[in-house]
Structure formats: structure tokens, C-alpha cells
C-alpha positions as a Python dict, from the first residue, in 0.01 Angstrom:
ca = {
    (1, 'X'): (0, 0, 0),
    (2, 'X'): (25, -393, -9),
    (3, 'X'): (110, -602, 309),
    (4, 'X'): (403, -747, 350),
    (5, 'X'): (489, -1135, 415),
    (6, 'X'): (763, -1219, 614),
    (7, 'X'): (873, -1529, 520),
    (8, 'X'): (1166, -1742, 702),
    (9, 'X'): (1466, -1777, 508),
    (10, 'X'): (1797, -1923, 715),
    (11, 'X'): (1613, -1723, 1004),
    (12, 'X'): (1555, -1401, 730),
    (13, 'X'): (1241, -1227, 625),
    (14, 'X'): (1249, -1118, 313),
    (15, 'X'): (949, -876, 162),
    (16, 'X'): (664, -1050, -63),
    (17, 'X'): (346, -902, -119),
    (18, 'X'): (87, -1092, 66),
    (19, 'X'): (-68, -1179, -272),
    (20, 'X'): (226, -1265, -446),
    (21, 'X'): (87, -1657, -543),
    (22, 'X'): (-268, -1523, -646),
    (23, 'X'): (-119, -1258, -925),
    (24, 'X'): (-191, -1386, -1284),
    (25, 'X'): (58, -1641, -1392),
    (26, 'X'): (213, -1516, -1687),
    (27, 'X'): (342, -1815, -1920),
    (28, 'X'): (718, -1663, -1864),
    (29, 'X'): (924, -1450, -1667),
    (30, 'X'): (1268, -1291, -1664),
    (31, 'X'): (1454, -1175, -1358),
    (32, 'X'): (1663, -856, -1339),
    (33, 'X'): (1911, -814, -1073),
    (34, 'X'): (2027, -438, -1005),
    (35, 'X'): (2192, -286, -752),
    (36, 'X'): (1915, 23, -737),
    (37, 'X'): (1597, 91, -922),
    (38, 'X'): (1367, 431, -960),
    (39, 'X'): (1142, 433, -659),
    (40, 'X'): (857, 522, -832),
    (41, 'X'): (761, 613, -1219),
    (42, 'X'): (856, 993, -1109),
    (43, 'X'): (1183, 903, -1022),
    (44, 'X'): (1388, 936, -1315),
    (45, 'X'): (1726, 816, -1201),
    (46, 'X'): (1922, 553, -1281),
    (47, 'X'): (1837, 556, -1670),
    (48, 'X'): (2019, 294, -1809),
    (49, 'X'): (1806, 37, -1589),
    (50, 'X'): (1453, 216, -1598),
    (51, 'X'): (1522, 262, -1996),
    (52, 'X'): (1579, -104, -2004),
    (53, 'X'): (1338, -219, -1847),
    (54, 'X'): (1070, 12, -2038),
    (55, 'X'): (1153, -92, -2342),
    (56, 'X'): (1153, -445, -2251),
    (57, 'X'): (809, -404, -2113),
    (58, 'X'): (667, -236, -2448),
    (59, 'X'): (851, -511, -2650),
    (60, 'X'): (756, -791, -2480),
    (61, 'X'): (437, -749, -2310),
    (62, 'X'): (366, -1105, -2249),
    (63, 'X'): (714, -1153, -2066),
    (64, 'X'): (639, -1125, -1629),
    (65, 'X'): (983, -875, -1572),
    (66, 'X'): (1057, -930, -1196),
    (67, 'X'): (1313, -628, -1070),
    (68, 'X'): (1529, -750, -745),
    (69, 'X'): (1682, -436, -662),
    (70, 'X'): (2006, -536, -375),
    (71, 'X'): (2018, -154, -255),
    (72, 'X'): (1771, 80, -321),
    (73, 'X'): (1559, 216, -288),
    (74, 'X'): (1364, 71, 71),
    (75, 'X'): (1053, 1, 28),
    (76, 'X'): (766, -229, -28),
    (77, 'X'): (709, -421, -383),
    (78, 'X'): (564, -205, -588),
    (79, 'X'): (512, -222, -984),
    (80, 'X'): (675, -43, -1232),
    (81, 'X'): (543, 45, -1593),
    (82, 'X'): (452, -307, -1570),
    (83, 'X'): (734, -500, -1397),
    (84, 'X'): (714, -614, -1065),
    (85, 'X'): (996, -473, -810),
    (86, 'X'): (1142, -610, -501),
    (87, 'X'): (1365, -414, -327),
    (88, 'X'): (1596, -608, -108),
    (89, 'X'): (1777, -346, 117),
    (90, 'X'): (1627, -108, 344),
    (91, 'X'): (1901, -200, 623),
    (92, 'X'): (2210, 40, 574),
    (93, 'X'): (2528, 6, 389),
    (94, 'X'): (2715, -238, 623),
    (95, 'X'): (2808, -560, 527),
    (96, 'X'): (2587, -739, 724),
    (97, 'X'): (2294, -535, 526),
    (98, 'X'): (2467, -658, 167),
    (99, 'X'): (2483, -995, 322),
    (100, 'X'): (2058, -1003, 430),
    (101, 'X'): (2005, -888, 115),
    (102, 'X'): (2135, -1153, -49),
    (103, 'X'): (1948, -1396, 159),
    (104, 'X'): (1668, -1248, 73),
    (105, 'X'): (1770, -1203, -334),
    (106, 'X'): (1793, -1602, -318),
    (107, 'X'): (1464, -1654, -134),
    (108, 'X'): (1281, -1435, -352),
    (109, 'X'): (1445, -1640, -630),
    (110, 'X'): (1341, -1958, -484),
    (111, 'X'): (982, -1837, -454),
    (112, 'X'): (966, -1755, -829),
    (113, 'X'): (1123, -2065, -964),
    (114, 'X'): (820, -2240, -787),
    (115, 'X'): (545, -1950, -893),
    (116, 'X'): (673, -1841, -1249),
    (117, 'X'): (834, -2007, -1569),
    (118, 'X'): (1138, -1849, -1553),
    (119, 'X'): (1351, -1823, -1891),
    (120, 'X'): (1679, -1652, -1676),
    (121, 'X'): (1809, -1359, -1523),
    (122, 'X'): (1974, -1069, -1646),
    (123, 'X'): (2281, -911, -1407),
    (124, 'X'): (2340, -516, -1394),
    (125, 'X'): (2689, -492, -1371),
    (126, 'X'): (2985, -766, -1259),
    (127, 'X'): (2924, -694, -905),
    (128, 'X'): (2652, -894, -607),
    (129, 'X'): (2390, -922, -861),
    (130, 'X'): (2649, -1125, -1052),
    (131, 'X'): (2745, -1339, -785),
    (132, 'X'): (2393, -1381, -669),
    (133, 'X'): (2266, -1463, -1081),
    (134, 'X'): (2587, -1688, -1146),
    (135, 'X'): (2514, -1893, -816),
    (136, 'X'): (2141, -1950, -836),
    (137, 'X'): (2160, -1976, -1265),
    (138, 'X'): (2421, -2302, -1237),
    (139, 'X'): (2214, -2397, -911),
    (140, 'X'): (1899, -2482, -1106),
    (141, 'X'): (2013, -2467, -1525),
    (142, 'X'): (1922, -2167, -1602),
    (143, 'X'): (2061, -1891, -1854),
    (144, 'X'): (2245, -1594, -1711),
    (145, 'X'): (2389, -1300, -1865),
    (146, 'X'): (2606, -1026, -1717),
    (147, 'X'): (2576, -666, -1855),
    (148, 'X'): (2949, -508, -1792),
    (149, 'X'): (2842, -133, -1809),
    (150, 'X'): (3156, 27, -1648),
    (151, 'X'): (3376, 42, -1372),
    (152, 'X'): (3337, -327, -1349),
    (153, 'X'): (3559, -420, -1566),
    (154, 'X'): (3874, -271, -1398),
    (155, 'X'): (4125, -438, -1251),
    (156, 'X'): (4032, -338, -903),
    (157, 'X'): (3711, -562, -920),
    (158, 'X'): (3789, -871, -748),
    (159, 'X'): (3478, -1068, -836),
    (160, 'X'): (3541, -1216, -1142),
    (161, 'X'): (3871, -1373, -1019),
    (162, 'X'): (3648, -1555, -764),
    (163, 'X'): (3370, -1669, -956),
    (164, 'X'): (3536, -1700, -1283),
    (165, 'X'): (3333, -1594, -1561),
    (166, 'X'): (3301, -1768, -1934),
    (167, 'X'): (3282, -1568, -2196),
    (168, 'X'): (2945, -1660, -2328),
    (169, 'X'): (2792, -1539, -2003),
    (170, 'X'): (2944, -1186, -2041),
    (171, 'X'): (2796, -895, -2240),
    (172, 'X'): (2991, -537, -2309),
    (173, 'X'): (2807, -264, -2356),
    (174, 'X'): (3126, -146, -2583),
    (175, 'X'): (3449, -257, -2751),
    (176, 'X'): (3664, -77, -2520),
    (177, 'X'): (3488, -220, -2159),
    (178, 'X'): (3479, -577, -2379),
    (179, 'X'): (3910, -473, -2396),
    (180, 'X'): (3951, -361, -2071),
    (181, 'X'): (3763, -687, -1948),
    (182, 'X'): (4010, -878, -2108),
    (183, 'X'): (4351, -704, -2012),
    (184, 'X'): (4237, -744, -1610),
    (185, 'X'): (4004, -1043, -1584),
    (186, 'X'): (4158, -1253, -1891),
    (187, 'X'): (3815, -1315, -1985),
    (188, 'X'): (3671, -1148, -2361),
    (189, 'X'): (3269, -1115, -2326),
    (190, 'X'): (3142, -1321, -2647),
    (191, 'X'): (2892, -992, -2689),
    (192, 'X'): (2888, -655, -2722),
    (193, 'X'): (2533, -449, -2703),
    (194, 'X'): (2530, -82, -2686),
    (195, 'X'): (2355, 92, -2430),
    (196, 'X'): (2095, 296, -2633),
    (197, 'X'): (1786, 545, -2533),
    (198, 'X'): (1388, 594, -2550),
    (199, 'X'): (1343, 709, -2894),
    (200, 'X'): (1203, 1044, -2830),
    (201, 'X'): (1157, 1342, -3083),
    (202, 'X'): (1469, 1487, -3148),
    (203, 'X'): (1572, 1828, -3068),
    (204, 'X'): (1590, 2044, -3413),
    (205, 'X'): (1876, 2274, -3515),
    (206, 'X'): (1834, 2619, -3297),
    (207, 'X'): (2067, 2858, -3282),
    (208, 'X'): (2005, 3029, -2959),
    (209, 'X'): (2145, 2800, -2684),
    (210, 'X'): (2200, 2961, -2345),
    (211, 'X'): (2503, 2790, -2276),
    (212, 'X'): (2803, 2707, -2437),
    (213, 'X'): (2992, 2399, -2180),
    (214, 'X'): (2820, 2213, -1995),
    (215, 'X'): (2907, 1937, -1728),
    (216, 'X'): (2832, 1688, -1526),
    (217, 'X'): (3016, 1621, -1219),
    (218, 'X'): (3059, 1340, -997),
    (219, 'X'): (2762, 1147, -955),
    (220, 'X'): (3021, 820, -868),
    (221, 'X'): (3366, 780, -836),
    (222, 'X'): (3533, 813, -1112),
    (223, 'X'): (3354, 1147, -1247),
    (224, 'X'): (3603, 1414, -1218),
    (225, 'X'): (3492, 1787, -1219),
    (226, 'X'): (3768, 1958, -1249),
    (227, 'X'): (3916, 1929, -1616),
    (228, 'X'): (3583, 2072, -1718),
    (229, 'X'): (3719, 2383, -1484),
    (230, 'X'): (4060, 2352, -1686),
    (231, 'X'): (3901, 2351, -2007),
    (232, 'X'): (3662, 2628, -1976),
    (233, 'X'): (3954, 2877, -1851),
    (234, 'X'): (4145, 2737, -2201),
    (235, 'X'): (3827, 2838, -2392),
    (236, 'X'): (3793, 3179, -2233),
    (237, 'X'): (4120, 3307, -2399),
    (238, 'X'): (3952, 3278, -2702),
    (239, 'X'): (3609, 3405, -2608),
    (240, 'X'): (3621, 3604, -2282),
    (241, 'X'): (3227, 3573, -2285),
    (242, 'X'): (3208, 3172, -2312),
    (243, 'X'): (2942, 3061, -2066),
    (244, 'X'): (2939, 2795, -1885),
    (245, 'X'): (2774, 2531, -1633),
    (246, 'X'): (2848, 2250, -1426),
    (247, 'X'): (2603, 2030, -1233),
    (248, 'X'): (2704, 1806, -933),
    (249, 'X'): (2570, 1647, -636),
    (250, 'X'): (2583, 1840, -301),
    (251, 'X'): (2924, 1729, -125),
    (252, 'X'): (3077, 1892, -446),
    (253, 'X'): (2914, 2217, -427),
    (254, 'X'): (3174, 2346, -165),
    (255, 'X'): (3494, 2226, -361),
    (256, 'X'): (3402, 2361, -730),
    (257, 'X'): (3324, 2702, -590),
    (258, 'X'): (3643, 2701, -451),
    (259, 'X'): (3808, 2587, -789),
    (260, 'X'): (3640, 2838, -975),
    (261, 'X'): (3716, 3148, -782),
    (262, 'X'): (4092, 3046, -819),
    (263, 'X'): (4038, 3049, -1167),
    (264, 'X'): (3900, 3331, -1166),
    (265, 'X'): (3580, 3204, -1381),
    (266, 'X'): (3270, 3314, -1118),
    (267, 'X'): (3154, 3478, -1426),
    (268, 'X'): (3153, 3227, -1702),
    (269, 'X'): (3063, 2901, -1478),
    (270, 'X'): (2760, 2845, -1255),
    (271, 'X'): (2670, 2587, -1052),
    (272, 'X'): (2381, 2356, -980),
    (273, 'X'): (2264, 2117, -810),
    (274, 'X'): (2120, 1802, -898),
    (275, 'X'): (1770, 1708, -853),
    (276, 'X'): (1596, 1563, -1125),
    (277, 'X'): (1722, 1405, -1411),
    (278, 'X'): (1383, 1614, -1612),
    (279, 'X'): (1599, 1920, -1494),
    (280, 'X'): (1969, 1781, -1666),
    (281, 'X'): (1762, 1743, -2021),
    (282, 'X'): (1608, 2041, -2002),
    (283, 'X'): (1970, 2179, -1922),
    (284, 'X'): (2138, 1972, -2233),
    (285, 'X'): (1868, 2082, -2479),
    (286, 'X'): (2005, 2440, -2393),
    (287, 'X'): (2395, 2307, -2437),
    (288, 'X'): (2575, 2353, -2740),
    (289, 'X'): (2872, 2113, -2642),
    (290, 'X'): (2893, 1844, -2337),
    (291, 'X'): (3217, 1834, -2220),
    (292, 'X'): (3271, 1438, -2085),
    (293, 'X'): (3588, 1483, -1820),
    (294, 'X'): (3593, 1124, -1719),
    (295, 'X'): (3898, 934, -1861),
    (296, 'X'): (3671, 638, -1836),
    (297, 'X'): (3403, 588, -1973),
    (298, 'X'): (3159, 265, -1988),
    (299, 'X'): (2866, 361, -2228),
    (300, 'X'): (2773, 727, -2057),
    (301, 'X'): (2398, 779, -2097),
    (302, 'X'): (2412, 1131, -1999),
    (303, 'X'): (2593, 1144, -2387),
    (304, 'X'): (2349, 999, -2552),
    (305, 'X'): (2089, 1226, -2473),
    (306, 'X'): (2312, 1524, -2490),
    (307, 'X'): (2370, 1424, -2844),
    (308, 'X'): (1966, 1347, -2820),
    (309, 'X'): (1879, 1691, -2752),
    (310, 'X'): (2115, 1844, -3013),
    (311, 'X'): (2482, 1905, -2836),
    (312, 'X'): (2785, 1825, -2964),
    (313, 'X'): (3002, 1562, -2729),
    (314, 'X'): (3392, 1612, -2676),
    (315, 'X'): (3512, 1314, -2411),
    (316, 'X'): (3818, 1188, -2336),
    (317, 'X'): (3769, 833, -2338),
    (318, 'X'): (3585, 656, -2680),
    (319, 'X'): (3340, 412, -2553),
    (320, 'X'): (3206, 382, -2877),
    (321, 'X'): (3288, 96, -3157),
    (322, 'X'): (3278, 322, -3414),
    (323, 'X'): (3206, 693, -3570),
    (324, 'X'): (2931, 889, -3406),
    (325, 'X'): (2794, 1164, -3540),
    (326, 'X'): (2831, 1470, -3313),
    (327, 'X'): (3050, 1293, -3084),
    (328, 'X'): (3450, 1422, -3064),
    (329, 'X'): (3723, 1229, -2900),
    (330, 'X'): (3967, 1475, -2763),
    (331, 'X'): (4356, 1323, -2662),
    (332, 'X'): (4360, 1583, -2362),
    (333, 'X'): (4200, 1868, -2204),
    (334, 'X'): (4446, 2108, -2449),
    (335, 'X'): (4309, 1919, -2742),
    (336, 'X'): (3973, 1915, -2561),
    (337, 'X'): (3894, 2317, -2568),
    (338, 'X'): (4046, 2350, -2950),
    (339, 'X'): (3823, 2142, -3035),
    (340, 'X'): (3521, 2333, -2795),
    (341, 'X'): (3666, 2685, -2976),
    (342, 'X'): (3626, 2587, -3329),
    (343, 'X'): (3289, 2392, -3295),
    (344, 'X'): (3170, 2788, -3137),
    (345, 'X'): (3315, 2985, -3379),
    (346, 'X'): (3199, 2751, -3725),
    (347, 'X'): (2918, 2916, -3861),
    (348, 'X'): (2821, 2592, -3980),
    (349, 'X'): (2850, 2387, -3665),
    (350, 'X'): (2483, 2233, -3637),
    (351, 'X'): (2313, 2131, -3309),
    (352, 'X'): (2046, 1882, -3440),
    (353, 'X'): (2004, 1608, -3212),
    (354, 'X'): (2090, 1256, -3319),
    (355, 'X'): (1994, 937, -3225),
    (356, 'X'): (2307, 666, -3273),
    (357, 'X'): (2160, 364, -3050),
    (358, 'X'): (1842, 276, -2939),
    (359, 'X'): (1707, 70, -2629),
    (360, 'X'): (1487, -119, -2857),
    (361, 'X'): (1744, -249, -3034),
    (362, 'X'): (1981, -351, -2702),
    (363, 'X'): (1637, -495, -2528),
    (364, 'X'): (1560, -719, -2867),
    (365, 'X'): (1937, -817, -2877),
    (366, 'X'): (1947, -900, -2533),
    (367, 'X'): (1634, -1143, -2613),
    (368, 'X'): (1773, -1321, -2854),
    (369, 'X'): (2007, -1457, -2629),
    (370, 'X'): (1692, -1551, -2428),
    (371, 'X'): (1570, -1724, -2710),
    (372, 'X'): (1321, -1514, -2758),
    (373, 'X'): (1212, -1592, -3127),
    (374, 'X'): (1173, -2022, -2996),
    (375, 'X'): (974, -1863, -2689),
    (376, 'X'): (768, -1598, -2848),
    (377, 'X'): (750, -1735, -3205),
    (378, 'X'): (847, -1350, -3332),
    (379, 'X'): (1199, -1252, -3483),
    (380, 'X'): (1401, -1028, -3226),
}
């Protein structure tokens, strides 16, 4: 385990490894601020960020990627399939813990402009590490670019009112979040990059799946269990047999057990628990249709690699710009399970798995509003 270097920042330490000016100089660098990052290169949560930051590894292997990670997870820097990670937090949830941690986000900052080349930074979500990128990009020229992924773009976040975005700073990983930006903040992001996976093998055609529904329940606000309860009792009238399963975090175990015995579906839903994401794709390449109950929907990974591993997707929302194979866009929870009956009783309902967006193609997209082709004389 490296040391650690406590450094005085407004009266702050903030965590450098003690060798942090004698690691090889890399000829450029780009910064990614995130609220959390996988602790190690066994942790395989948040996947849009670890994904990301893969690819942009394999891609660009002469780019430094620096990770400043705001929340999670608390620990020392530590390096990541090549990126070097900083996590910030490691003092609670209260505000005075968001508040150190921004301290330290801008000392670490500080510390790399006068170590590295830096060519920008790159913002997870319009939230802190937008306020912390926007600040410290327009203190010292440098290019900034906000991913809006989600929830961020409702009306209820504040944070673009304050620091008033321009559109050419603003990237949406979809049509509808680059619309909903724009009915609440006034503000249309000039791009729109997909979120996109690992391009994997895909799952072939097999007819034996184990289950028939499958869910995913609230891993954040906003994820809503319940219709996926609604929908599978709608199904069963059509086939008594229909199995199902739903996986949440703990603190919903409790409530969907309830739900289900008053629906009288103990034997066609069962419950688990999450604990690895390695566990939820070995569930989905068992699924023949993901039910998505959120009625909102950013750019859901956990789609994509359903789809990936061969299901068919019925949501509610469309985060998608246009036709995807595989992937059905229900009106509501009625329309939902007619759809779920007749893609279980067509013989010719297929559950290859497809592969609509990639991460390469996000990563090199993202580049190129780096510059990347002027910096590393290759076409992005």
C-alpha cells in the first residue's frame, strides 16, 4: 500500500501518494470527475464509469487518465486498469464531508496542472463534479465537458440555474435527457453520445432460459419495483406458470415480499439480493425479457447488456434516438405484459443478443471533442 501525503490546502489534507511527482510524466492527461468509482478491478459496479474509463485506457494508451472520485469509495490512490484514482471522501455523507472533498478535488487539481499536461476534464453527471470541473476549467482555460446521464437533467436539480451552463459544454447521453434538459434548465446540450458497452461475445439464440421476467429494483431513487409486481400478475392470466425474478438491494427485500404475497405470486417471483454485478449477467443471460419499470430513464446500462446477453427489453420510457433491435417501448404496464405475453408465446421470438452501441465508439467521440486527432495525430 502507498503512503500517503498530507498536504495543506486552506488548512485541508488531501491524499497524494508520496511519489506522486516521481511517476513517469506522460506527455498528456485527462481528468475525470465522478461521484464514485469501483474500488478495485473486482468491483464491478458502477459500469457506465469503469466501462468508460476501460475503453478509454485501451484506446488511448498514451493519454495519463486521472479518476477524482468525490464519494467513494475511501481509500488510498490506487490504479485502475491503468488510470490513476483519487478518492476524495472517506468522511461521511454530511455536508461538511461534500464540502472537504471539494477542497481537496481542487488541490488535487492544482497539483496536476503543475505535474501533468492536462488537455481537460470530463464531468459524470450535472452535479459537484460539475461545479467543481466548470470552476477550475474557466479558472485556468481549459476544456470541460459535462456528461448528463440521468436524473440530472430534471427540474429538481438546482445546479445548472446557479452555474449556468452553455450548450457547447453539455453532452446527452440521449435525445430525450438532451429534451428534458431543455424544458427545465432552458439550456439544449450541443451533443448527444450514447452510453454504449465492452464489446463482448454475444450470447447466441437458446431456447431454454430459466426465467421468463426479470427485474431490477431500486438501486437509486427513481427505480420503482413494483410495476414489475403489476405486470407479472397481468402475465400470469395468460400463463399461470410464468416465472419470474426480481433483484434489489437489501432495504427492499422486506417490502417486495410483502407485495408479492398480496398478490398472491410467491410462486412465480423470487427474490434476490444484490451482490455482484458478475451475478446480474449471469442472471440476464438466463432472461428471456427485462422488464424496465422506471418511467425515467437516462441511458440504462443494465439494458444494454440485457439485450447483450440475448433478452428482449420492454421499458416504459425510450431513452433511445432511434429503433433498437430487441428493445420494446410499452405506453403502460397494461400495454407492458401484452407485449411480455406475445413475445412468450411466438414461436419465432429469438433471444440472440445484440449489440446497438459501443463504448468505443462514445470514448472516441468524446475525444474528438478533446481534440484528439490535433493531439494524437490519429482520426477518432
Amino acid at each position: 500500500m502507498r503512503s500517503l501525503k498530507v498536504c495543506p490546502v486552506a488548512c485541508l489534507p488531501f491524499w497524494l501518494p508520496s511519489n506522486f511527482t516521481r511517476m513517469q510524466e506522460f506527455p498528456m492527461t485527462l481528468v475525470v470527475l465522478t461521484p464514485g468509482f469501483p474500488k478495485n478491478e473486482e468491483d464491478l459496479s458502477l459500469s457506465i464509469q469503469q466501462q468508460f474509463v476501460k475503453t478509454l485506457h485501451l484506446h488511448f494508451p498514451d493519454l495519463q487518465v486521472v479518476v477524482l472520485a468525490l464519494r467513494c469509495p475511501a481509500s488510498p490512490a490506487y490504479q485502475w486498469h491503468g488510470a490513476m484514482v483519487f478518492p476524495l471522501s472517506g468522511l461521511g455523507k454530511s455536508a461538511i464531508g461534500h464540502v472537504l472533498s471539494w477542497i481537496r478535488a481542487w488541490g488535487t487539481l492544482k497539483k496536476l496542472r503543475r505535474n501533468r499536461k492536462l488537455i481537460g476534464l470530463f464531468s459524470f453527471r450535472y452535479n459537484e463534479c460539475a461545479l467543481i470541473g466548470k470552476l477550475f476549467s474557466r479558472r485556468y482555460s481549459l476544456k470541460h465537458f459535462v456528461w448528463i446521464t440521468g436524473r440530472d437533467a430534471r427540474k429538481s436539480n438546482k445546479l445548472p440555474k446557479l452555474l449556468r451552463p452553455v450548450a457547447g459544454e453539455l453532452i446527452a447521453m440521449s435525445g430525450f435527457l438532451a429534451n428534458e434538459f431543455f424544458i427545465n434548465h432552458s439550456v439544449r446540450p450541443a451533443y448527444i453520445i450514447p452510453n454504449g458497452l465492452e464489446e463482448r461475445a454475444l450470447t447466441p439464440n437458446r431456447a431454454a432460459r430459466e426465467f421468463d421476467l426479470v427485474g431490477i429494483g431500486p438501486q437509486a431513487a427513481g427505480k420503482n419495483p413494483d410495476p414489475f409486481i403489476a405486470v407479472t400478475a397481468l402475465v400470469r392470466k395468460h400463463n399461470p406458470s410464468v416465472k419470474a425474478s426480481i433483484w434489489v438491494d437489501g432495504p427492499e427485500f422486506r417490502h417486495l415480499q410483502i407485495s408479492i404475497r398480496d398478490t398472491y405470486l410467491v410462486n412465480n417471483i423470487s427474490i434476490k439480493v444484490f451482490k455482484t454485478r458478475a451475478e446480474i449477467l449471469g442472471l440476464l443471460a438466463q432472461t428471456k425479457i427485462f422488464l424496465d419499470t422506471s418511467p425515467y430513464e437516462g441511458s440504462s446500462s443494465v439494458c444494454l447488456e440485457a439485450l447483450q446477453a440475448g433478452a428482449h427489453v420492454i421499458s416504459l420510457s425510450n431513452p433511445m434516438t432511434g429503433w433498437v433491435n430487441h428493445w420494446h417501448i410499452a405506453e403502460s404496464k397494461d400495454d407492458m405484459a401484452v407485449r411480455a405475453v406475445a413475445l412468450l408465446q411466438s414461436p419465432n421470438t429469438e433471444f440472440t443478443g445484440v449489440q446497438p452501441l459501443r463504448m468505443s465508439e462514445s470514448v472516441r467521440n468524446i475525444m474528438k471533442l478533446f481534440g484528439c486527432s490535433r493531439l494524437f495525430g490519429i482520426p477518432c
